[in-house]
N, C-alpha and C positions, 0 to 999 in steps of 0.2 A: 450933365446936359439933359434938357429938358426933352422926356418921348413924343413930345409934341411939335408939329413945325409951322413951319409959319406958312399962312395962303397962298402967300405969293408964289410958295417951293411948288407945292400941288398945282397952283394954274400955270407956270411954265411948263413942270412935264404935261399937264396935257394937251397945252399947245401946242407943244412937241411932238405929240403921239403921232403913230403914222395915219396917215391920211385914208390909209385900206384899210376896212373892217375884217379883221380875220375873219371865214367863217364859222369857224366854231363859237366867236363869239355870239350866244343868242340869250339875249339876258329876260329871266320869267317876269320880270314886270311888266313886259310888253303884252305880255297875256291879261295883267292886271287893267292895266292902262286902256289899253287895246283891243277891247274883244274883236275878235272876226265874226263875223254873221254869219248865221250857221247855214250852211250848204243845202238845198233840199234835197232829198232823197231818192233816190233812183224809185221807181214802182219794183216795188219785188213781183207781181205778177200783175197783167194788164188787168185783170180781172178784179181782183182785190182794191186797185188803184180806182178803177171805174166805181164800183161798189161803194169805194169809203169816201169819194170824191163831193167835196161840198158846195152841191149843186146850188144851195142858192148864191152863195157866196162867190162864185163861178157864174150868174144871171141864168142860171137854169133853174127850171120848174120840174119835181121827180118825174112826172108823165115827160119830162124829154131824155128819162135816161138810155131807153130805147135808142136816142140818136147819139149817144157819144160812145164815139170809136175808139180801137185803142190807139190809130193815127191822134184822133184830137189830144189823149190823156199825152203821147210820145210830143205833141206839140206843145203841149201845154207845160210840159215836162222841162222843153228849150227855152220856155219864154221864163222859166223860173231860174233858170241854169243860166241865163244870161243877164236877167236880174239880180242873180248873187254875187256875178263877176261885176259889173257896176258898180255895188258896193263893196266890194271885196280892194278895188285898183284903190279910194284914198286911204284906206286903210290902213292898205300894204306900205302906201309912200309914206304916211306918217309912220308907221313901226319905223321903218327904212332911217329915217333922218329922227328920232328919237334912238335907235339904235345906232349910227354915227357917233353925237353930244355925251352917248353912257359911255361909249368903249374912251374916248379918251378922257373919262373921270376915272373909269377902272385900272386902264393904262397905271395912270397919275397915281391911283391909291398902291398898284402893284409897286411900283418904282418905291417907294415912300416905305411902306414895309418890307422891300428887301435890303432896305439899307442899314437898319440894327443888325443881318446877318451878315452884310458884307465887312462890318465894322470888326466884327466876331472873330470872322476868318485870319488867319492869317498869311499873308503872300508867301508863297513859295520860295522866291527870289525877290529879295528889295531891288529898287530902281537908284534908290541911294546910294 
């Protein structure tokens, strides 16, 4: 018999596979696939964060650094942190439903290569 099977075998189990994603299943492609956009950074001190802050780029002129607080930097800080969640929500849904479609092909491959071992074994007790 031939260690190869036929498509049809592999798309029924993973039709069959269960509907819940374990969680431990988290397969690294989706890191490949997937990047998440990277988080921005807490200010390590309000100080530092004012200082390295890119004034123009932020519509400030350096004579106005005088006027930013470390309320505006902590503001400014939420409007990035809630910018990242924005992009972060389709992100997560498509990992989510590309991670659904893998678990029942790995299912299907799991199933498929335990079967030369099952074949190995021998039953304890025949049913014959």
């Amino acid at each position: 018999m031939s260690d190869t099977f036929p498509t049809d075998l592999r798309s029924y189990f993973a039709a069959n596979a269960p509907a819940t994603v374990p969680d431990w299943f988290q397969p690294d492609v989706l890191e490949v696939l997937l990047p998440m956009p990277a988080k921005p950074e807490v200010p390590a001190s309000i100080a530092k964060q004012v200082k390295d802050m890119d004034l123009l780029g932020r519509g400030l002129e350096p004579w106005d650094l005088a006027r930013v607080t470390p309320a505006d930097v902590a503001m400014q800080y939420g409007r990035d942190l809630n910018d990242w969640e924005e992009q972060k929500r389709p992100v997560m849904k498509q990992r989510e439903e590309y991670r659904y479609f893998l678990w029942r092909w790995y299912y299907a491959d799991q199933l498929i290569n335990l079967r030369p071992a099952l074949k190995a074994a021998k039953p304890a007790v025949s049913v014959y």
